[in-house]
N, C-alpha and C positions, 0 to 999 in steps of 0.2 A: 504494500500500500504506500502509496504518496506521504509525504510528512505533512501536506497543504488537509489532505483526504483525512488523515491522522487527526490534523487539527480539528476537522469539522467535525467527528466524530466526539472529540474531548468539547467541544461548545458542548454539543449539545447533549452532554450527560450532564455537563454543571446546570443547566436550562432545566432539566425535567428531575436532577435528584440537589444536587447541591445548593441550589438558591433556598432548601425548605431546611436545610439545617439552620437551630436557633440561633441567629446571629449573624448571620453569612451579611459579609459586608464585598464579599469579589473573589476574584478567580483569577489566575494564568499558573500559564503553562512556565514549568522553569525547567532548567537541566541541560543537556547535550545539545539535544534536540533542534534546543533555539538558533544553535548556532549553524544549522542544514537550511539549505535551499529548500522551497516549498517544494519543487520537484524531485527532489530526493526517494528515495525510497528506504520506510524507517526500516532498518535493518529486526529482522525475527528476533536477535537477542537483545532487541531495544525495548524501552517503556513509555510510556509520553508521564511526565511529572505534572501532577495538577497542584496548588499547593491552592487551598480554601482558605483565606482568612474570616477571622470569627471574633467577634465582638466581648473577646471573653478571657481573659486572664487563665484560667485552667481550660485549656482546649478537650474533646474528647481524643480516646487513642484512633488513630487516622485507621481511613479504610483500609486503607493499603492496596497492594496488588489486584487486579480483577480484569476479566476479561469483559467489552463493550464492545459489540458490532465489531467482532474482531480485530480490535487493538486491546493491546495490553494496557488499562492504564493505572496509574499509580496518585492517588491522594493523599493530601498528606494536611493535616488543618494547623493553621499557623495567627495565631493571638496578633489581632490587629494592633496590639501595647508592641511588636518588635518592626511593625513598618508604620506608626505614627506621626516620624518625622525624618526627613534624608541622613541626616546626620546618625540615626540609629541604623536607616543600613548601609550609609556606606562605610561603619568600623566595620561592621563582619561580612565576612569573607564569603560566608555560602550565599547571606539574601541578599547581598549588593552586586555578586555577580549572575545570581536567576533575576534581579531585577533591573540588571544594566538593559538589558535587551528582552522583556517578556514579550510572550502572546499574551495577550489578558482575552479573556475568555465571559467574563463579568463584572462589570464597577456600577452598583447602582449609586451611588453618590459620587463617582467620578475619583476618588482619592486615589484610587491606585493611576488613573489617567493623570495625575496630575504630577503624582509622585515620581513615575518614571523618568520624565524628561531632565527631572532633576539630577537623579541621580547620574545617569547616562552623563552628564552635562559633570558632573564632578567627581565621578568614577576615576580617571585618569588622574587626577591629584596628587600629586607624591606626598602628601600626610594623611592621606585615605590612603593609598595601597602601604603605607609603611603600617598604619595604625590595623590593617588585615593581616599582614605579614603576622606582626606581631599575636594576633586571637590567634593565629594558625598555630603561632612556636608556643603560648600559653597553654593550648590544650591539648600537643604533645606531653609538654612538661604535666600536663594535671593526669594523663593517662599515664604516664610513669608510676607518679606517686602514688596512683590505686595499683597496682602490682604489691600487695599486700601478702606475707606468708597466711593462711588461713585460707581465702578464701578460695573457691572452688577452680580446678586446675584449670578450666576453660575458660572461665574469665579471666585469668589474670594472662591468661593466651591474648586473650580480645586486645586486652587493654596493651600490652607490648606490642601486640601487630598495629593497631590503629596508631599508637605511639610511632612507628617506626614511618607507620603510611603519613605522617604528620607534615613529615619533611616534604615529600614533594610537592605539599599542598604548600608550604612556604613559597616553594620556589616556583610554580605554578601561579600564585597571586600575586608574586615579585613580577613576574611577565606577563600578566592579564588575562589569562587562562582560565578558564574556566575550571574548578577544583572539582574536576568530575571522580568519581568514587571506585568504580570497579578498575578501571583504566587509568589511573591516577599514573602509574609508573610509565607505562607506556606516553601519556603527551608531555610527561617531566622530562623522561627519554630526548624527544623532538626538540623542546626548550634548551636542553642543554647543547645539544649537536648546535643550532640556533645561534648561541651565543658564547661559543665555543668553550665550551666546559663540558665536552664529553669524555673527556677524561674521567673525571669526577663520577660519573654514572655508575662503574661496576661497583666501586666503595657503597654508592648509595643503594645499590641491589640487594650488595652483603650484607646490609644492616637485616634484610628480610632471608636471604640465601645465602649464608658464608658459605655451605658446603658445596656448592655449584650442582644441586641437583638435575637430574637426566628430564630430557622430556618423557622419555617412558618410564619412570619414579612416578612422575606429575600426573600421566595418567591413569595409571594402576593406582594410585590414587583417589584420582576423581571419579571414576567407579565405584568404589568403595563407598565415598560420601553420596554418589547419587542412591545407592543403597539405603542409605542412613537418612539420605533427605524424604524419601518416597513415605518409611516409617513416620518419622518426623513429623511430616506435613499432614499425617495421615489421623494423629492423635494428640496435635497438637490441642491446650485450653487455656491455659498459662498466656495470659496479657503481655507476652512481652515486648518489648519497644519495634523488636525484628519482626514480629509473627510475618507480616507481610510480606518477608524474604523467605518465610519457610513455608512455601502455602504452593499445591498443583500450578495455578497461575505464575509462580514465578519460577517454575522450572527452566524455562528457555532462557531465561536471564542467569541467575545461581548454575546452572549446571552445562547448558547447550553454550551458553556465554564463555566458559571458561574450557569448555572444550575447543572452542570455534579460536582462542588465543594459544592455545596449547599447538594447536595442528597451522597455528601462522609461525609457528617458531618461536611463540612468548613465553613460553610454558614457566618462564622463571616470574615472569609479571606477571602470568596469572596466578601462581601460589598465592597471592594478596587473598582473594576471594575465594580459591579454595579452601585457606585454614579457615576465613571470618566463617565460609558456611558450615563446613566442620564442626567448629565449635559453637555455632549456632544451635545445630541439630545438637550437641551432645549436652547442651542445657537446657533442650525441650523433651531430649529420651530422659534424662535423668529426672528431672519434672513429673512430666506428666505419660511414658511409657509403662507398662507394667514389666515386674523383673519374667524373665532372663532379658526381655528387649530391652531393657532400661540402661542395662553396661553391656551389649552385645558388643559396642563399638566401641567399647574402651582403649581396647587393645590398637586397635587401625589407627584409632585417635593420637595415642602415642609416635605409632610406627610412624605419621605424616613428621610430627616435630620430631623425632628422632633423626629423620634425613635431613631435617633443618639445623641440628646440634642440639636441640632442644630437649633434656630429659630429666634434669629437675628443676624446682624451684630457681634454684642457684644458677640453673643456665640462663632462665629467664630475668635474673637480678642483673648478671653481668651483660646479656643483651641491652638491657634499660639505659646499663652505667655506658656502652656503646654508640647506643643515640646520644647521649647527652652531648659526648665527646663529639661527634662529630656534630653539634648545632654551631659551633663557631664555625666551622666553615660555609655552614649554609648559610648563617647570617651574610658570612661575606661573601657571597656567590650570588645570593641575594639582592644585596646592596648593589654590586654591578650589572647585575641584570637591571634594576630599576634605572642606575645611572645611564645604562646603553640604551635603555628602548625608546622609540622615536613616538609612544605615545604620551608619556608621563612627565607632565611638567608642574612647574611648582606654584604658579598664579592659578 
């Protein structure tokens, strides 16, 4: 399908289901997406991002993943208190770049029509992208500090990987990129070739692959977790933030996705989303599976971070102390990116 055809599809589910949630004050479309010609064709292991704003300080938990007139699309509701004024999104990093360039899809009062021009308009600001930079390296550093001994062995997985995927969203918002999620390593990749710092790349890979895993490792792998995801999704109840990533509808994405980068030769940037799904599924078997299916996948679960180095506590502590070390240089690779690029100036 078309990404124009896509779009009209995403109106018109905000038109007949999203305008009747309590509070809905708009609608667009945010994410990849935006940045495709209407001609395009949204690729099978894509989603269109609708994010709901809602007139409400506690939002409910988002719909998530679902299939419409056959597009995948993906909801998500977002407290009109984080886009009430420019200056709130253009510090952070994810709403100031879905709202540089939205589809808006619904504004019955016009705010978000109003809101965008602005920001687009002051997006490029070198104390708005340093003040992004900066959310990006704080909540690396705040996923560090939850890597906590106690707490459950795939969380504190979560929290070192998203830790580690930290970086290239630095350096991605240092050069105006969109801080896209699954694919994060892959257009950090491009940025640095870009700006000549691909040097710097395998260092930054290692942070997530010191042991330079095999593509066929990666996929006898990914097997395994589609195994685990199919359970998963299948007895899933447990509210958690992800459900919408472990759900049938999002198989093409979670699973066909990361196959579809394994067989381009990425198989080391796709690891990112194979562990996050991984350990996704293994805090929704442990939840809410019954035993034996509850730790079938223990073991797989292990064997994946075992080919990462990863096999106690203590490897994941020195991983942590790892990023740390290496954020001064991203600061300063950073800092040059911002200095070189022909969009970013200081009035």
């Amino acid at each position: 399908m078309r990404i124009d055809d896509a779009r009209i599809v995403a109106r018109d589910w905000v038109a007949r289901h999203a305008v009747n949630v309590p509070g809905f004050r708009g609608a667009y479309i945010a994410g990849s997406t935006n940045g495709l010609p209407g001609e395009a064709i949204l690729p099978a292991t894509s989603d269109i991002d609708i994010m709901i704003v809602l007139d409400a300080v506690d939002v409910p938990a988002k719909p998530g993943k679902f299939l419409y007139h056959g597009v995948l699309l993906e909801a998500t509701y977002l407290s009109m208190d984080l886009v009430a004024n420019v200056e709130q999104v253009l510090g952070h990093y994810h709403l100031a770049a879905s709202l540089r360039r939205p589809v808006i899809l619904a504004d019955p009062d016009g705010h978000l029509t109003r809101l965008q021009p602005e920001v687009e308009a002051a997006f490029s600001r070198r104390k708005w992208v340093e003040r992004r930079c900066e959310q990006a390296r704080e909540t690396a550093l705040t996923r560090i500090a939850s890597v906590i001994e106690g707490r459950a062995f795939e969380e504190q997985v979560m929290a070192w990987l998203f830790a580690a995927g930290g970086l290239p969203h630095m350096l991605l918002v240092a050069g105006m990129r969109n801080p896209t999620v699954r694919r994060r390593y892959e257009a950090t990749r491009v940025l640095l070739v870009e700006y000549g710092y691909e040097a710097f790349y395998p260092g930054l890979l290692a942070l997530l692959d010191p042991e330079g895993i095999s593509a066929e490792q990666t996929m006898r792998h990914l097997v395994t977790v589609g195994e685990a995801f199919d359970v998963a999704s299948s007895v899933i109840s447990t509210p958690f933030p992800f459900a919408a990533d472990i759900s049938a509808a999002a198989r093409p994405v979670a699973i066909d996705g990361s196959r579809e980068m394994i067989e381009e030769g990425r198989h080391r940037e796709a690891l990112f989303w194979v562990v996050a799904t991984f350990a996704r599924c293994q805090m929704v078997l442990h939840a809410d599976a019954p035993p034996p299916m509850s730790t079938r996948w223990d073991g797989s679960f292990q064997d994946l971070l075992a080919d990462l180095g990863i096999r106690t506590f203590a490897d994941l502590d020195q991983r942590c102390e790892h990023i740390r070390e290496a954020l001064p240089q991203v600061d300063s690779i950073a800092v040059d990116v911002m200095d070189a690029s022909p969009e970013i100036h200081d009035d």
